[in-house]
KOLMARMI-208924 format. One record per residue (C-alpha): residue number from 1; residue in three letters; x, y, z. Coordinates in Angstrom, 2 decimals. Layout:
BEGIN
{NUM ALA {X Y Z}}
...
***
This chain:
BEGIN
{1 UNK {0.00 0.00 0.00}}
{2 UNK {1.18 3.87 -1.15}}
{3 UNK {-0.58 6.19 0.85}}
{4 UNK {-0.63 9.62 -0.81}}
{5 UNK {-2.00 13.39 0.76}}
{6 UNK {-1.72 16.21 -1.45}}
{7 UNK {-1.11 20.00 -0.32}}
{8 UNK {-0.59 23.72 -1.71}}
{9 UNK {-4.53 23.98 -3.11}}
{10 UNK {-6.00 27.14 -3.15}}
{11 UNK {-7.71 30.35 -4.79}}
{12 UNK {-5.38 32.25 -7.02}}
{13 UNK {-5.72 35.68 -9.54}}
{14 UNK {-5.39 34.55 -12.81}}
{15 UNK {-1.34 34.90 -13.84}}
{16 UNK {-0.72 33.51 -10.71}}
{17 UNK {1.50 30.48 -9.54}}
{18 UNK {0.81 27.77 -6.84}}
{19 UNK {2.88 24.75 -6.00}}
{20 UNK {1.06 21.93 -4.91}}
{21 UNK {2.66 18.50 -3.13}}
{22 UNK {1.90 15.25 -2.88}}
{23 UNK {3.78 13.34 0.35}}
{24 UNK {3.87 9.57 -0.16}}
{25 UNK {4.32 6.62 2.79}}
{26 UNK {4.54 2.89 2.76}}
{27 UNK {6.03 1.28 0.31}}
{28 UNK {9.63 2.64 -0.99}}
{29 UNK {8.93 6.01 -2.62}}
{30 UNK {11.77 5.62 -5.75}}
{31 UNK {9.79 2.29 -6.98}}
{32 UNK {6.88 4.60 -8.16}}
{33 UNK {6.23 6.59 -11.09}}
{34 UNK {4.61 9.43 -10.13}}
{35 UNK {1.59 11.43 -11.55}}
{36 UNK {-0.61 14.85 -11.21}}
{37 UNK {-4.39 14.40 -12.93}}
{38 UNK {-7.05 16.52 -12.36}}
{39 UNK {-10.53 16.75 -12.68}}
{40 UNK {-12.66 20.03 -13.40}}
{41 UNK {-16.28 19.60 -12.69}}
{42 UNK {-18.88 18.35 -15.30}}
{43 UNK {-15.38 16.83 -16.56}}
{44 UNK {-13.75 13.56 -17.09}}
{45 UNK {-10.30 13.58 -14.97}}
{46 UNK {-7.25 14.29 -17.45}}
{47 UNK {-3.97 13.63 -16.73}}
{48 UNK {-1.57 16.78 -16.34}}
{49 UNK {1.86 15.70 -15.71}}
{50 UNK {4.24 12.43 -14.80}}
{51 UNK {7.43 11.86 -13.78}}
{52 UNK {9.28 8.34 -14.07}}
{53 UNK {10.97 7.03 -10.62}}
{54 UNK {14.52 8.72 -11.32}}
{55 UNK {12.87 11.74 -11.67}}
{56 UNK {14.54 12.48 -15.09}}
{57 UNK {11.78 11.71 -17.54}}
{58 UNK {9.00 13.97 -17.70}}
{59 UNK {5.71 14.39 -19.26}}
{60 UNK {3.06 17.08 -19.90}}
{61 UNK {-0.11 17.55 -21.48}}
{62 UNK {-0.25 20.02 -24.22}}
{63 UNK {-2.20 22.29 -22.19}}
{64 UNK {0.17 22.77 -19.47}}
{65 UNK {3.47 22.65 -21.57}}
{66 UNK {5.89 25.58 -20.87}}
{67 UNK {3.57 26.38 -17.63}}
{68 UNK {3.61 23.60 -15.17}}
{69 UNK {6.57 21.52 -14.10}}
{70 UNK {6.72 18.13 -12.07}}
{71 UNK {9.90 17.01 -9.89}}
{72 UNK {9.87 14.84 -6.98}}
{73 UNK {12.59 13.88 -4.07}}
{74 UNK {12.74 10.63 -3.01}}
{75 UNK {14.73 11.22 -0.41}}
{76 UNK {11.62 13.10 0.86}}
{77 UNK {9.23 11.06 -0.88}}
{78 UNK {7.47 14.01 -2.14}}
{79 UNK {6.22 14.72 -5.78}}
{80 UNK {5.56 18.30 -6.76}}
{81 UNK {3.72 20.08 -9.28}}
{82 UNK {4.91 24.23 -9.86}}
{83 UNK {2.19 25.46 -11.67}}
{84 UNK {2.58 28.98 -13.38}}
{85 UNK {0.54 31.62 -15.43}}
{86 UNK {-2.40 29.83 -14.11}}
{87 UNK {-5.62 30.35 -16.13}}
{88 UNK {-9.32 29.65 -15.42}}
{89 UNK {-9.11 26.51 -17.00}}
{90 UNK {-6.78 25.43 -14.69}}
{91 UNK {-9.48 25.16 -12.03}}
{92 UNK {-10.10 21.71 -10.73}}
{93 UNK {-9.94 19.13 -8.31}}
{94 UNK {-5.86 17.77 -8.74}}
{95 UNK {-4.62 14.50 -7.81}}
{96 UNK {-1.44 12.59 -7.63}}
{97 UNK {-1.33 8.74 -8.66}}
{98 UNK {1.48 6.25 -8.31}}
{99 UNK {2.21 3.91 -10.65}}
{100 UNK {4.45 0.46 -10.47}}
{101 UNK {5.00 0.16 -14.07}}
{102 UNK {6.84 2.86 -15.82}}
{103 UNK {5.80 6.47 -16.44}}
{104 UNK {2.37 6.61 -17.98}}
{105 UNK {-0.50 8.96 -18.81}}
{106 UNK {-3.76 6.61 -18.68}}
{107 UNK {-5.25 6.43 -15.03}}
{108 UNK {-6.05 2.95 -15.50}}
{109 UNK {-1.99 2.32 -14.99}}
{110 UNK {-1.95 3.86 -11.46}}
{111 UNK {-2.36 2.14 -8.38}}
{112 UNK {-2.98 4.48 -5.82}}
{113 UNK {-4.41 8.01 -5.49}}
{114 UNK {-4.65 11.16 -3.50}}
{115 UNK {-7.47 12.43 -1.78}}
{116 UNK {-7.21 15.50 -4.18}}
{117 UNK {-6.38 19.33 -3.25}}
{118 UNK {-8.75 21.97 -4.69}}
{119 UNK {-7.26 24.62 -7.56}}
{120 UNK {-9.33 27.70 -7.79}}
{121 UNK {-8.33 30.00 -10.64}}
{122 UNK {-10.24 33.62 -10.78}}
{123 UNK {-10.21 35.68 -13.80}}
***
């Protein structure tokens, strides 16, 4: 078992920047790839972001590209997610996912999940 909490929600202006975390405990930290989704309401969840377990591949959807960026420490067994020039459409529920396997962008692939921290973006 992975248990994962996320942190760093909030409301934010539009332009704005937030970082959110995800703290993992359990099972070792560094045998996970790790994940950020999110899910806006009326919406299916999309994935935003992954990182594989060395923390040195990376991957982004289009729509965060150039914006967001994911890192982790597994010495702290944290995953982050720096999100900047945030835009309404950033708004949404966000979750981070661990996966076993390698690095992947389909939920169906992770194992475990976050309770989810709230993003509010204001225009």
């Amino acid at each position: 078992q992975v248990q994962l909490v996320e942190s760093g929600g909030g409301l934010v202006q539009a332009g704005g920047s937030l970082r959110l975390s995800c703290a993992a405990s359990g099972r070792t930290f560094r045998n996970y790839a790790m994940a950020w989704f999110r899910q806006a309401p009326g919406k299916e969840r999309e994935f935003v972001a992954g990182v594989d377990r060395y923390g040195g591949g990376r991957n982004y959807a289009d729509s965060v590209k150039g914006r967001f960026t994911i890192s982790r420490d597994n010495a702290k067994n944290t995953v982050y997610l720096q999100m900047n020039s945030l835009k309404s459409e950033d708004t949404a529920v966000y979750y981070c996912a661990a996966n076993p396997g390698l690095s992947a962008t389909r939920g169906v692939n992770y194992d475990y999940w976050g309770q989810g921290t709230q993003v509010t973006v204001s225009s």
